[in-house]
C-alpha positions, -999 to +999 in steps of 0.1 A: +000+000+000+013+032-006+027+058+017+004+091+018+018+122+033-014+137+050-039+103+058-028+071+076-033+050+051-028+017+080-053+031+108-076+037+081-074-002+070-073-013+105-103+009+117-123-002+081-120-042+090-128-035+127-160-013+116-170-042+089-162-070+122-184-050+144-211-044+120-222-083+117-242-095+091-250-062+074-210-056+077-198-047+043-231-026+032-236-008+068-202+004+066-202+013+028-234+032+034-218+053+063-193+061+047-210+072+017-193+046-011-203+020-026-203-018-008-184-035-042-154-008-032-154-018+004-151-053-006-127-045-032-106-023-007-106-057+019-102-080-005-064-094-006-066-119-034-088-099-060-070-090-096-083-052-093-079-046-057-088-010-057-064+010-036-081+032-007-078+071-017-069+099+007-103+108+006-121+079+017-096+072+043-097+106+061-136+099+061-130+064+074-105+080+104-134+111+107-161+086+114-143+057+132-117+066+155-126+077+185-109+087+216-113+069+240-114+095+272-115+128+259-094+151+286-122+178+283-153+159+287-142+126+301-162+111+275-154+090+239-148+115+214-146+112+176-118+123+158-140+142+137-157+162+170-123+165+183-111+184+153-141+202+150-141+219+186-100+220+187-098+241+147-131+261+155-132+298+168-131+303+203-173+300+214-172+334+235-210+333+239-210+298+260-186+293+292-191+253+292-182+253+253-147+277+262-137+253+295-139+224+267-123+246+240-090+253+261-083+218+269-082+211+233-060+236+229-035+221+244-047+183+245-023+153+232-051+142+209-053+172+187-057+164+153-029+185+126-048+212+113-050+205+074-045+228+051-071+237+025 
């Protein structure tokens, strides 16, 4: 598999077969449909032995990371956090109006599970 510079290209492997395990029956098609492709390129993407294994994109990767890791104990809330909320709250402006939502806002700022900030 090749090497991307801004994605994990592994985590977002490891995390796709673990979401597919968990899923059960439905596995394949429940995750395809979260993630917004289609279920032949989730089986494609898994598959080891198939002639036209497609390879996972940047794209569909980040979204795999966005929607399936999550944090276990997030510092701020002392919950699970997605990777996706964490970025969310940690790259947003500073929420001035709400003094729950700026405690949270500063521990992100500083927390050891702040995503990179990508650039657009």
């Amino acid at each position: 598999m090749a090497a991307s510079d801004t994605v994990d290209l592994g985590l977002a492997m490891h995390l796709l077969r673990l979401a597919v395990d968990a899923a059960g029956k439905r596995g394949k098609a429940h995750v395809a449909t979260r993630l917004g492709v289609s279920r032949c390129y989730v089986s494609r993407v898994l598959s080891p032995t198939d002639t036209c294994r497609c390879p996972l994109s940047d794209a569909v990767a980040q979204r795999i990371i966005d929607r399936y890791h999550v944090i276990p104990e997030c510092p701020a809330t002392l919950q699970p956090q997605p990777r996706s909320e964490c970025a969310r709250i940690s790259h947003g402006a500073a929420p001035t109006h709400n003094p729950l939502s700026m405690r949270i806002w500063r521990v992100c700022q500083t927390c050891v599970h702040k995503p990179e900030e990508i650039a657009k």
